[in-house]
Backbone as CSV, one residue per row, in Angstrom:
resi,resn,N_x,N_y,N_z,CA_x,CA_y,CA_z,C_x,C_y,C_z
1,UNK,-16.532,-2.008,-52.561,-17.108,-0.684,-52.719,-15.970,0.308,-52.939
2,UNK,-15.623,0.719,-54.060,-14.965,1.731,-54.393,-14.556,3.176,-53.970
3,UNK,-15.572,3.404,-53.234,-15.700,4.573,-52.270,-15.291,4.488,-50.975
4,UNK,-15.033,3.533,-50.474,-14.933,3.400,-49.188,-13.080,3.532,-48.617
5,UNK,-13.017,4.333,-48.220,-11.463,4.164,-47.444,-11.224,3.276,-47.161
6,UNK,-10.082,2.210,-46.884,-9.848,1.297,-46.339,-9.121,1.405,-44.911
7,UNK,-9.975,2.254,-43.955,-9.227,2.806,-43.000,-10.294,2.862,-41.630
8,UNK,-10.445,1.971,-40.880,-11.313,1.958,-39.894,-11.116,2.028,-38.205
9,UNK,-11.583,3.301,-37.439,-11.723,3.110,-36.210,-12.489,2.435,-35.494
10,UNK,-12.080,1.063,-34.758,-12.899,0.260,-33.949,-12.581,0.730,-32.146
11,UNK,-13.147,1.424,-32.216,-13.319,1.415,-30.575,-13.279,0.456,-29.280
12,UNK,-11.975,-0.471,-29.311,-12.237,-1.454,-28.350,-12.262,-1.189,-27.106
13,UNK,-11.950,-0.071,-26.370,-11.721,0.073,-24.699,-10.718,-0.696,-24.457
14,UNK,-10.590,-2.136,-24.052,-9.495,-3.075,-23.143,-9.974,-4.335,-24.326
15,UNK,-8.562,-5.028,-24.242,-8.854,-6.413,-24.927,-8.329,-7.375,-23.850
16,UNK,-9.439,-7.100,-23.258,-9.243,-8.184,-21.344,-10.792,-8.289,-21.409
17,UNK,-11.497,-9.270,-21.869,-12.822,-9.997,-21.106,-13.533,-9.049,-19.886
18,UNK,-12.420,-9.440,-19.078,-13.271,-9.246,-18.025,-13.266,-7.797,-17.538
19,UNK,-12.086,-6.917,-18.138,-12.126,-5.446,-17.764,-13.085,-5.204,-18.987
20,UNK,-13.720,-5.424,-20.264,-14.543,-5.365,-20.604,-15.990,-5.278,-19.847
21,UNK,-16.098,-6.983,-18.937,-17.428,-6.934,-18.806,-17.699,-5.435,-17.557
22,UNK,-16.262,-4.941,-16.661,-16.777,-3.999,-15.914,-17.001,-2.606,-16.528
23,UNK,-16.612,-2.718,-17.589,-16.916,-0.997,-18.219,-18.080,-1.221,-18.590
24,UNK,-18.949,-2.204,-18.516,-20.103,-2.693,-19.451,-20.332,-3.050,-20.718
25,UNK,-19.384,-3.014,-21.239,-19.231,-3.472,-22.928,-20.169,-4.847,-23.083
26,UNK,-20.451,-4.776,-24.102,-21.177,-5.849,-24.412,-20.850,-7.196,-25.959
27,UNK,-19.301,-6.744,-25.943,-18.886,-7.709,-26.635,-17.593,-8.540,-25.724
28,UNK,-16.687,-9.544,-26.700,-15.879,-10.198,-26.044,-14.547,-9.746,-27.106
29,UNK,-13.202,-10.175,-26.414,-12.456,-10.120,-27.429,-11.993,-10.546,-28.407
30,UNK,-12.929,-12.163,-28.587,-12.797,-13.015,-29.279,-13.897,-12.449,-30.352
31,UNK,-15.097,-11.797,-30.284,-15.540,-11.245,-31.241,-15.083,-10.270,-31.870
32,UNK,-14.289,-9.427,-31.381,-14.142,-8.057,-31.610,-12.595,-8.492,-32.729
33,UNK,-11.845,-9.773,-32.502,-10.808,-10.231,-33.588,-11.676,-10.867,-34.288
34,UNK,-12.528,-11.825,-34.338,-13.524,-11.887,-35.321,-13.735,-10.875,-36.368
35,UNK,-14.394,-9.438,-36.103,-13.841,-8.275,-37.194,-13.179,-8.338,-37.883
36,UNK,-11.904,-7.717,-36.806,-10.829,-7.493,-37.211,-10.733,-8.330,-38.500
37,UNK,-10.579,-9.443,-38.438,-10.146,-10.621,-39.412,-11.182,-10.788,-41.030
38,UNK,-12.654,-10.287,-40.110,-12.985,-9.909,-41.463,-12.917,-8.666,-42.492
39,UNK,-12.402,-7.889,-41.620,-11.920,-6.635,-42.098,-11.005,-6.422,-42.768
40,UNK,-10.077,-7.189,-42.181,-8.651,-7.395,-43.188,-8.765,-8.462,-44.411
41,UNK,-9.387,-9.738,-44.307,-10.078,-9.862,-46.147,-10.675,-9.021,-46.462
42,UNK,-11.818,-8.062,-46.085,-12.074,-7.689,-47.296,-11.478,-6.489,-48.038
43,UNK,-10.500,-6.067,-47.439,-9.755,-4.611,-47.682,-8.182,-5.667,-47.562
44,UNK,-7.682,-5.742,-48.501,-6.318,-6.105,-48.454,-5.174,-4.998,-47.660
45,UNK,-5.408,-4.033,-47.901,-4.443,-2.742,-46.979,-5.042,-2.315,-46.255
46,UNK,-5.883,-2.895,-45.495,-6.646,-2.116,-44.099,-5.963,-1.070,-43.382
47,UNK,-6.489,-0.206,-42.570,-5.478,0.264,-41.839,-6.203,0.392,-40.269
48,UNK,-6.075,0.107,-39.319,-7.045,-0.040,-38.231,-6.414,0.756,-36.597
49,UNK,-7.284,1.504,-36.731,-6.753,2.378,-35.236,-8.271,2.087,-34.139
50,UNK,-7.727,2.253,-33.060,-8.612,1.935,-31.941,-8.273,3.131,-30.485
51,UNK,-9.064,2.840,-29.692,-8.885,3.561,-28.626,-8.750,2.609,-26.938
52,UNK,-7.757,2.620,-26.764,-7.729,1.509,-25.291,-7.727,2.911,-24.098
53,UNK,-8.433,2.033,-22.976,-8.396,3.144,-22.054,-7.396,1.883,-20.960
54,UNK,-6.360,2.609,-20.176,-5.430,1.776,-18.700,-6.281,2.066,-17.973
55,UNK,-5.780,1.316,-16.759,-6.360,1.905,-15.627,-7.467,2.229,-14.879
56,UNK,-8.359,1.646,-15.941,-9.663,1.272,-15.177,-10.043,0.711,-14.217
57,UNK,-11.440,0.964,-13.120,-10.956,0.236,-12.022,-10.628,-0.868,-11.648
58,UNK,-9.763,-1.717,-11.248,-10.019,-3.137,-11.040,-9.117,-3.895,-12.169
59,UNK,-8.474,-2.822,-12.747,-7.632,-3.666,-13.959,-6.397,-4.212,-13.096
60,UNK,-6.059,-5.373,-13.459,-4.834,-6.047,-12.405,-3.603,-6.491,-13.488
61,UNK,-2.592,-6.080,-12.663,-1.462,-6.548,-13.915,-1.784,-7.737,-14.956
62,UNK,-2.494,-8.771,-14.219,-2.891,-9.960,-14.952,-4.145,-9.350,-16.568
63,UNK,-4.807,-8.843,-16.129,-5.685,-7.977,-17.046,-5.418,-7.471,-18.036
64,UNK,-4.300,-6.548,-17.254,-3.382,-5.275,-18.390,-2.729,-6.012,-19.288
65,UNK,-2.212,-7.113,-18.523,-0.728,-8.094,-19.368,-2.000,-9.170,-20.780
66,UNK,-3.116,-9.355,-20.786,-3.993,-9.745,-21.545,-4.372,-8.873,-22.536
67,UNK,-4.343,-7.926,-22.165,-5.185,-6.894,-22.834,-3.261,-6.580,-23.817
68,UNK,-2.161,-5.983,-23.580,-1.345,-6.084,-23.654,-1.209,-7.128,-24.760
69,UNK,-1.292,-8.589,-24.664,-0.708,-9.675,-25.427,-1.844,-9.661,-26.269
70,UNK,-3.353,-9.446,-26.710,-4.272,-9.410,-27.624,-3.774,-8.575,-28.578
71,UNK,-3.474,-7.137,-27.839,-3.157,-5.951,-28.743,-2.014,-5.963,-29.334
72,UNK,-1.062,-6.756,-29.416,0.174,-7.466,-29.988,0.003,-8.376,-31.208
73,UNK,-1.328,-8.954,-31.079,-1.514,-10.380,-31.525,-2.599,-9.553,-32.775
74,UNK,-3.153,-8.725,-32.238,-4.503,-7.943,-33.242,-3.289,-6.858,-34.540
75,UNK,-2.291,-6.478,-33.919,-1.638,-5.555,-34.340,-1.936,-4.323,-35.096
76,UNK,-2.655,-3.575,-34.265,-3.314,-2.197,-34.850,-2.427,-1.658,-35.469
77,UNK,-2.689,-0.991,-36.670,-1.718,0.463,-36.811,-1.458,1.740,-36.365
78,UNK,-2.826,1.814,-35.613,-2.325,2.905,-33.991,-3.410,2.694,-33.180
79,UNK,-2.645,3.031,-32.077,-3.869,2.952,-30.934,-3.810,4.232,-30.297
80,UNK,-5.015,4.738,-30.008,-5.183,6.050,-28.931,-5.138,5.553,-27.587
81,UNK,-3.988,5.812,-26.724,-4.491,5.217,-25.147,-4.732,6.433,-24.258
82,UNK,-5.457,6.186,-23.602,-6.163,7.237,-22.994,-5.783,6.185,-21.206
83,UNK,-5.731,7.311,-20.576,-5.412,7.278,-18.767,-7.357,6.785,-18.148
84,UNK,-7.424,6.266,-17.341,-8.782,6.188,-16.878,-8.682,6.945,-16.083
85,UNK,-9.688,8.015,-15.735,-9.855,9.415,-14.989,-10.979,9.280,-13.961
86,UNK,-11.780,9.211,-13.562,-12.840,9.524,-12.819,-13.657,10.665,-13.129
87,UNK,-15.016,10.696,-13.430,-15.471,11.599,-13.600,-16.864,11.413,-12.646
88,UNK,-17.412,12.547,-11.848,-18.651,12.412,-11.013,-19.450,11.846,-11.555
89,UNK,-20.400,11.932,-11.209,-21.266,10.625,-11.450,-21.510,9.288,-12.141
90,UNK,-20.549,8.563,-12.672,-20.564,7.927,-13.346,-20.443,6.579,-12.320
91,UNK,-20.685,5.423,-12.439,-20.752,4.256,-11.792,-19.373,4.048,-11.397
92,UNK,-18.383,4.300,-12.836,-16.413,3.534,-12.359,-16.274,4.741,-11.251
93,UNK,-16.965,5.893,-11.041,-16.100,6.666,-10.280,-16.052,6.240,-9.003
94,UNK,-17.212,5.225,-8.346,-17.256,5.003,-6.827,-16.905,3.489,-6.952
95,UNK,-16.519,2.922,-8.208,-15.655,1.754,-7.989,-14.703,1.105,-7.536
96,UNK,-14.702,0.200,-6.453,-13.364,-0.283,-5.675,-12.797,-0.393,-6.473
97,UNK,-11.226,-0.482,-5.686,-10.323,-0.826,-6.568,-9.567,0.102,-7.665
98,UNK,-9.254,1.287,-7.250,-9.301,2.523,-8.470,-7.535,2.622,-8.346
99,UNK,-7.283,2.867,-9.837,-5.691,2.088,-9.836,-4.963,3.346,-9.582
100,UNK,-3.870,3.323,-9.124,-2.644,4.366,-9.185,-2.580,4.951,-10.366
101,UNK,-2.125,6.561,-10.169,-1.828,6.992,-11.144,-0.453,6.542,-11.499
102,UNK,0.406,6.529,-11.006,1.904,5.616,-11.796,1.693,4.833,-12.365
103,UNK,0.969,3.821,-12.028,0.910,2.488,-12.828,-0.022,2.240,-14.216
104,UNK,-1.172,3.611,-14.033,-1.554,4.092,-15.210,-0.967,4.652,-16.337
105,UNK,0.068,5.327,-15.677,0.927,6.272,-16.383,2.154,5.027,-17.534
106,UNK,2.846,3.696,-16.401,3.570,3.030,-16.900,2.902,2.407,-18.081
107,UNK,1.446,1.745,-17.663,0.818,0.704,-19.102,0.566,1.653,-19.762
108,UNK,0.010,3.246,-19.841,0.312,4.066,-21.205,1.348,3.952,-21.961
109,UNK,2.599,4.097,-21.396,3.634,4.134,-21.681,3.644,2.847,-22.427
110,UNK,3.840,1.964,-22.593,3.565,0.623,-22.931,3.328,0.475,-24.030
111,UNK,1.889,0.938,-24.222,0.972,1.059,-25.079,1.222,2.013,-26.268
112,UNK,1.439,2.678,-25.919,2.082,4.047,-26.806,2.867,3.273,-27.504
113,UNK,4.387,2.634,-26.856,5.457,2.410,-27.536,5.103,0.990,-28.290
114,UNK,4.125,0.136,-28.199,3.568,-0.929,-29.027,2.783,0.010,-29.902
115,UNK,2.250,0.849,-29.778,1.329,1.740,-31.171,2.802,2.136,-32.094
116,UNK,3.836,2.836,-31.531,4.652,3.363,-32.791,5.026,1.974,-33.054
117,UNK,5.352,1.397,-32.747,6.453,-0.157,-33.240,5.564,-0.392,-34.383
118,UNK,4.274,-0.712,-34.149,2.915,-1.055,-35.117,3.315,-0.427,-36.132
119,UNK,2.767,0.884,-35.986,2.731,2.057,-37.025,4.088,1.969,-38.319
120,UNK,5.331,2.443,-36.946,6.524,2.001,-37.617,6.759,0.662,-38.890
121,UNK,6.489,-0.281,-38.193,7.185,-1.596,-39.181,5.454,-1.223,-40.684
122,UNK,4.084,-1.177,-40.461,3.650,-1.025,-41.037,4.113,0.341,-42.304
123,UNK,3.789,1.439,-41.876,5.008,2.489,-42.879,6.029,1.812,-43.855
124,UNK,6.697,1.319,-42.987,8.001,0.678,-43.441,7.842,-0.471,-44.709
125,UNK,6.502,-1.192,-44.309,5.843,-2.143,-45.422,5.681,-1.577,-46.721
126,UNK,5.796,0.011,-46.860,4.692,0.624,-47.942,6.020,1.084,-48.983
127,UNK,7.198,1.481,-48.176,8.316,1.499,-49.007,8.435,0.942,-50.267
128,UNK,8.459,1.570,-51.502,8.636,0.621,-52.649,7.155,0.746,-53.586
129,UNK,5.963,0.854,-52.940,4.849,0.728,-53.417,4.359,2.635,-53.398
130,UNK,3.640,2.361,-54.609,2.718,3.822,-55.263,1.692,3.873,-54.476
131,UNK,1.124,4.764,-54.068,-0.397,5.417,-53.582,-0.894,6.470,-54.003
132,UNK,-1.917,6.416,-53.977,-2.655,7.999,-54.084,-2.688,8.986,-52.803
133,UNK,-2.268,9.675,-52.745,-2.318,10.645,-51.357,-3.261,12.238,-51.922
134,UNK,-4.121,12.336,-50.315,-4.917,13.423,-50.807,-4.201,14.922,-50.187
135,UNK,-3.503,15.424,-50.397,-2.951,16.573,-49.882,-3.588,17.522,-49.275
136,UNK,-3.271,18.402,-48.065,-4.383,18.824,-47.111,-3.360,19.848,-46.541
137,UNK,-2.116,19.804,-46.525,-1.285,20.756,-45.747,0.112,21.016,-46.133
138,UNK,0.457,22.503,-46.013,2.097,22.683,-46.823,2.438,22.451,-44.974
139,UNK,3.612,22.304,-45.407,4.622,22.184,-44.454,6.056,22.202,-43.711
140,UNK,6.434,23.586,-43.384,7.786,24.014,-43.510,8.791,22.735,-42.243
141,UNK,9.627,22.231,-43.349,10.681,21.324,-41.912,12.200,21.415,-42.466
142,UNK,12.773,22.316,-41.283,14.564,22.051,-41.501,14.453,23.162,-42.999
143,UNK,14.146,23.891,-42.962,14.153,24.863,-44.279,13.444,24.499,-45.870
144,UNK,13.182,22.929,-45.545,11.993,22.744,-47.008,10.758,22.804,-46.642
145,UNK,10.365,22.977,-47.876,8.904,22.494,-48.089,8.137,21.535,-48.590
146,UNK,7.357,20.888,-47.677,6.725,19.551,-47.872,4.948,19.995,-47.942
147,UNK,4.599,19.001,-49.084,3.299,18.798,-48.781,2.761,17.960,-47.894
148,UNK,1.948,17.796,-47.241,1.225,16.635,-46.377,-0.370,16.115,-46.883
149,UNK,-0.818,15.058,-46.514,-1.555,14.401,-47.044,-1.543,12.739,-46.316
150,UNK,-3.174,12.366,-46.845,-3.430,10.910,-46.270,-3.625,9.971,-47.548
151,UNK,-3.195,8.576,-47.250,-3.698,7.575,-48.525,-5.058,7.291,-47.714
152,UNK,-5.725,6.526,-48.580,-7.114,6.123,-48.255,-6.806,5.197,-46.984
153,UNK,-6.163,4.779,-47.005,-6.428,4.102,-45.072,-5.584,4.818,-44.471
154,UNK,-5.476,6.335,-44.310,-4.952,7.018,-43.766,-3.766,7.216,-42.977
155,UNK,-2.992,6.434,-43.716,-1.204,7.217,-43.198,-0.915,8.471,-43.876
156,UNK,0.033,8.842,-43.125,0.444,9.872,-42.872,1.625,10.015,-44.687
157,UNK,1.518,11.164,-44.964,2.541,11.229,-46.315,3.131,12.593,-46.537
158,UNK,4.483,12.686,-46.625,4.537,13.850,-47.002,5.538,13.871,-48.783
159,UNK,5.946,14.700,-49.085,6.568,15.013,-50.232,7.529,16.210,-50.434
160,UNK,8.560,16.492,-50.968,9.373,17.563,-50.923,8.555,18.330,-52.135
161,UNK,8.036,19.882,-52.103,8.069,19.916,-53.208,7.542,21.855,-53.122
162,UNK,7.540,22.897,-54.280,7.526,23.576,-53.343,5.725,24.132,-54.586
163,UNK,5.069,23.151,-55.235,3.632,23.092,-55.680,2.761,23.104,-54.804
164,UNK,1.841,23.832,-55.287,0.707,23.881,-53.751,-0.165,22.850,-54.488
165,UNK,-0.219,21.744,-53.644,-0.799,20.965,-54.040,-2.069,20.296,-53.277
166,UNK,-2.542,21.369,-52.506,-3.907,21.698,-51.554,-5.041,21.405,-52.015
167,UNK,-5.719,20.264,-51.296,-6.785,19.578,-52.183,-6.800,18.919,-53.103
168,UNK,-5.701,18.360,-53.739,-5.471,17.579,-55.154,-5.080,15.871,-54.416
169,UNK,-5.438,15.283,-55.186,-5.172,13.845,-55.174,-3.925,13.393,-56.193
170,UNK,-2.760,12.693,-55.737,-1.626,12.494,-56.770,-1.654,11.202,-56.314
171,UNK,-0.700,10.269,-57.123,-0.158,9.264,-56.590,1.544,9.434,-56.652
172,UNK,1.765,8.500,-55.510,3.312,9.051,-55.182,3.684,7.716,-55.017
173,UNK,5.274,7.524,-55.124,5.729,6.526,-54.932,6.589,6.457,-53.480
174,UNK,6.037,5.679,-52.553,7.258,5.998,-50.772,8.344,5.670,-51.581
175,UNK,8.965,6.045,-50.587,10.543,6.230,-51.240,11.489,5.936,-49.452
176,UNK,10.942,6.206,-48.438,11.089,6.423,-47.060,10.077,6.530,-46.119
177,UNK,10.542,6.429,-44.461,9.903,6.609,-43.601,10.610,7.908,-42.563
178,UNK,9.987,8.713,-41.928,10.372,9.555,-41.722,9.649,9.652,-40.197
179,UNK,10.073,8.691,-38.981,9.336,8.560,-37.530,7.931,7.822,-38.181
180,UNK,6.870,8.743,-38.047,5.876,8.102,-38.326,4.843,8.357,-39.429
181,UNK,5.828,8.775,-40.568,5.271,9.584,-41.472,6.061,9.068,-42.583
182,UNK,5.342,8.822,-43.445,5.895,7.970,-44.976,6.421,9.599,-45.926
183,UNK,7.402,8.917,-46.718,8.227,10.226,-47.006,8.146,9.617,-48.815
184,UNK,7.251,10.751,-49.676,7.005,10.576,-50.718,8.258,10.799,-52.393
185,UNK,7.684,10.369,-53.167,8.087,11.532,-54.385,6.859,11.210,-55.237
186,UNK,6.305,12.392,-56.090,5.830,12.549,-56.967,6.119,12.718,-58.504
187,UNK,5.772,12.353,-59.312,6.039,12.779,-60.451,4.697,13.497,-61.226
188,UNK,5.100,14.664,-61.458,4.183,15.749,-62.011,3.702,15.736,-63.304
């Protein structure tokens, strides 16, 4: 389908079974790479971001360290990790077992730095290859001006240039990576 971005948020929560079955989810993680896998045939440049939550109740290093080695093995191109919080009334809030905030704080940490590594070496793949980028924002850095913009599975792109090129679709060739942001040129 021609229309379709090749750029999908799957919402997994934890890729641990069993901290699954306590949030109530109703899949496994063996299905949820099932997807994945068909997702990536049918979109050759997929690009796949998700949302993991730490620290849920009852998550045990053994858990985290699963959930941890899936999300390694799945290799998102970013993940949102989010802290598990408590909120009134909800069932996890009067759940035994409710984890430290440090140790929430450390598997964020974790997690985060496996999302840029992802992100990173992926970027880094695109070096060399043309895209179309849709431009959406000027952007002053270190005294130039850059455009900003997404390719259809939505990385990040920018370009030196000082055309307002707001709302237009170009194709650009990476040329660089720039942290977590692919660093363009255009030809006009």
């Amino acid at each position: 389908m021609e229309k379709i971005c090749d750029q999908f948020h799957l919402s997994l929560q934890s890729a641990c079974n069993d901290t699954l079955k306590r949030m109530n989810r109703r899949y496994t993680i063996e299905e949820f790479k099932n997807g994945v896998d068909l997702l990536r045939k049918a979109y050759p440049n997929v690009s796949l971001t998700t949302d993991v939550i730490v620290g849920f109740p009852g998550e045990t290093d053994e858990e985290f360290n699963i959930t941890y080695e899936n999300l390694k093995e799945i290799k998102f191109y970013k993940m949102h990790v989010f802290k598990y919080s408590q909120r009134r009334g909800t069932r996890a809030a009067v759940m035994p077992n409710q984890i430290d905030g440090n140790i929430k704080e450390e598997r964020s940490r974790k997690l985060i730095e496996l999302s840029n590594k992802n992100e990173e070496e992926y970027n880094r793949s695109y070096i060399g290859k043309e895209v179309e980028v849709l431009f959406e924002e000027p952007h002053i850095e270190n005294g130039k001006r850059y455009m900003k913009g997404h390719t259809t599975n939505y990385m990040v792109v920018k370009i030196e240039t000082e055309e307002d090129l707001d709302n237009t679709i170009k194709k650009v060739k990476i040329v660089d990576v720039d942290k977590l942001e692919l660093i363009g040129k255009c030809h006009f």
